[in-house]
C-alpha positions as CSV (number, residue, x, y, z in Angstrom):
1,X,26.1,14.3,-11.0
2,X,23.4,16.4,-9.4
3,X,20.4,15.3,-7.2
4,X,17.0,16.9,-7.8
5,X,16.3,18.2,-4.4
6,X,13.5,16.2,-2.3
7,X,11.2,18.7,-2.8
8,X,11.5,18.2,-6.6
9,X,10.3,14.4,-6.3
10,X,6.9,14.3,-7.8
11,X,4.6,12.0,-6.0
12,X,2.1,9.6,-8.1
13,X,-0.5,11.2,-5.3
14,X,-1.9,14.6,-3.3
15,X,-1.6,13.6,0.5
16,X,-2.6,16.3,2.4
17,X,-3.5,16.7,6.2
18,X,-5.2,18.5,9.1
19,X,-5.1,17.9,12.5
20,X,-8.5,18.1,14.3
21,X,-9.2,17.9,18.1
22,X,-9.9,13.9,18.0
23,X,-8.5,12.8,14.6
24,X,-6.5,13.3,12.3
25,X,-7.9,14.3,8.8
26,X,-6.2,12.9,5.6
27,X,-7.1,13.0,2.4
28,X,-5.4,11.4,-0.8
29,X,-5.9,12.4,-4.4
30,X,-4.7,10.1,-7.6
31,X,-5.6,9.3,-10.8
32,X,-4.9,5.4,-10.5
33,X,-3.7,3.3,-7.5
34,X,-1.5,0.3,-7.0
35,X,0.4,-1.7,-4.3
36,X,3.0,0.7,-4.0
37,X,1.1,3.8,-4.4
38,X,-0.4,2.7,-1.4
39,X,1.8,1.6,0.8
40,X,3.6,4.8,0.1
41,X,0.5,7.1,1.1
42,X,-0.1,4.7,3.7
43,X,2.9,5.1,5.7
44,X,3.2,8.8,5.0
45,X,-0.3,9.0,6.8
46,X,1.0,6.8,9.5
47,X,4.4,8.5,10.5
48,X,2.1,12.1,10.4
49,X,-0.4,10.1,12.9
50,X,2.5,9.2,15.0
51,X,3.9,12.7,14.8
52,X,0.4,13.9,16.1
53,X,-0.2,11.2,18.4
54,X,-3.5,10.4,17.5
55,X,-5.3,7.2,17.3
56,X,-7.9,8.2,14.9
57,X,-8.1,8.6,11.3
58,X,-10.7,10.2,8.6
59,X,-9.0,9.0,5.4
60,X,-10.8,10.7,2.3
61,X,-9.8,8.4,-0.5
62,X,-10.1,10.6,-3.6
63,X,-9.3,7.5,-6.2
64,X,-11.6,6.4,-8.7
65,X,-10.2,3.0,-8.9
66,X,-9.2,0.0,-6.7
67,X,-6.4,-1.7,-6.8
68,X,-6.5,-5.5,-8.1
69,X,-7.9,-8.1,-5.8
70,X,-4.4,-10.1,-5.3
71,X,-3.0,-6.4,-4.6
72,X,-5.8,-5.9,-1.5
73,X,-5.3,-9.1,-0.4
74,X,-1.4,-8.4,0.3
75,X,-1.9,-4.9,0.7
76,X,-4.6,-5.3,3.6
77,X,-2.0,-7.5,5.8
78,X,0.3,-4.4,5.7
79,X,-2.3,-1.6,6.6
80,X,-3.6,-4.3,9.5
81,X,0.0,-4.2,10.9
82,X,0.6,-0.2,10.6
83,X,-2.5,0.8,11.5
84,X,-2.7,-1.4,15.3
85,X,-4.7,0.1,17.5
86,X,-5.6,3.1,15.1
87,X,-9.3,3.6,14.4
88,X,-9.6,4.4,10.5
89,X,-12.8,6.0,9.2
90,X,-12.5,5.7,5.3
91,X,-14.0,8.3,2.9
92,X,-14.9,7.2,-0.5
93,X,-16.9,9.8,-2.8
94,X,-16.7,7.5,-6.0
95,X,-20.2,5.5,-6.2
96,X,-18.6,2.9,-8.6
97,X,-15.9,1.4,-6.5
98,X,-18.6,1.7,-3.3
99,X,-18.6,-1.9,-3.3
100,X,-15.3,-3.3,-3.6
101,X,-14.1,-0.1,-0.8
102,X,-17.0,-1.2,1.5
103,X,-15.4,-5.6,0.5
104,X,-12.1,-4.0,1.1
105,X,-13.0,-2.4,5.0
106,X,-15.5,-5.8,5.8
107,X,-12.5,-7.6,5.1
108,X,-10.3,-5.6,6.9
109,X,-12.4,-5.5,10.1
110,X,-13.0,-9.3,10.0
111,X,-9.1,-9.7,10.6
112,X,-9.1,-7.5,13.6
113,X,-8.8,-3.6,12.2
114,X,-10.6,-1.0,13.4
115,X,-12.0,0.2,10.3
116,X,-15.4,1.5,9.1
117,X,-16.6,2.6,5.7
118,X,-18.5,6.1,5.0
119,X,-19.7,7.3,1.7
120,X,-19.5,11.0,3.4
121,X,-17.3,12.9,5.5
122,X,-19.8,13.8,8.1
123,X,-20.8,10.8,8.9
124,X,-17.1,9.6,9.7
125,X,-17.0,12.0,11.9
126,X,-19.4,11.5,13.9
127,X,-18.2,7.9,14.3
128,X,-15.1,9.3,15.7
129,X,-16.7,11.1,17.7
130,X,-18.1,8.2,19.5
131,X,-16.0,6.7,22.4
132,X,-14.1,3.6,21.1
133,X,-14.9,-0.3,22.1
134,X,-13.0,-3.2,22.6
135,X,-13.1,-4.0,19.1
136,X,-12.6,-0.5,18.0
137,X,-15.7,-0.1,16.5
138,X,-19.0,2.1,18.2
């Protein structure tokens, strides 16, 4: 029995990254997200920060969708716990899910992450750019 070779295994998502002088810059492309979906690009983008050794993110989230409210709510604990002491700036260019990203990050912040919403990429990174509080936030 043959293996398709690592390479070969075709990802439900694009996760792509560059490193900058303060963050790292991520960005993730799919059609439709779930729990798994994310916790998959999640801890992709996680093991790359640690590779990097930064404690800064710009996630653009290229996904026109959210992912159902029972699925944040369990989802949110586990991004909480990977990202400690990670500052996340999240990118969202779709104007229809604006709301429930933006209830999603609130939410997130509330139970301690160091999170902030940005409907444009410049923006986030001028928030990194700022030095860091106790709370993570500028």
């Amino acid at each position: 029995m043959t293996h398709a070779p690592h390479d070969a295994f075709q990802r439900p998502y694009q996760l792509t990254f560059e490193t900058k002088p303060n963050y790292l810059y991520a960005r993730v492309v799919a059609p439709v997200i779930n729990r798994t979906i994310k916790l998959d690009y999640l801890a992709e983008l996680l093991i790359k920060c640690a590779e990097v050794r930064c404690d800064q993110i710009l996630l653009e989230r290229d996904i026109p969708m959210m992912m159902s409210k029972k699925d944040i709510e369990s989802t949110l604990d586990d991004v909480l716990r990977a990202s400690e002491n990670v500052r996340i700036a999240f990118v969202n260019p779709h104007k229809p899910i604006e709301k429930d990203m933006r209830r999603f990050v609130s939410l997130g912040k509330r139970r301690g992450g160091q999170f902030h919403y940005f409907a444009d990429k410049d923006a986030a990174e001028k928030w990194l750019g700022r030095p860091k509080t106790k709370s993570g936030s500028a």
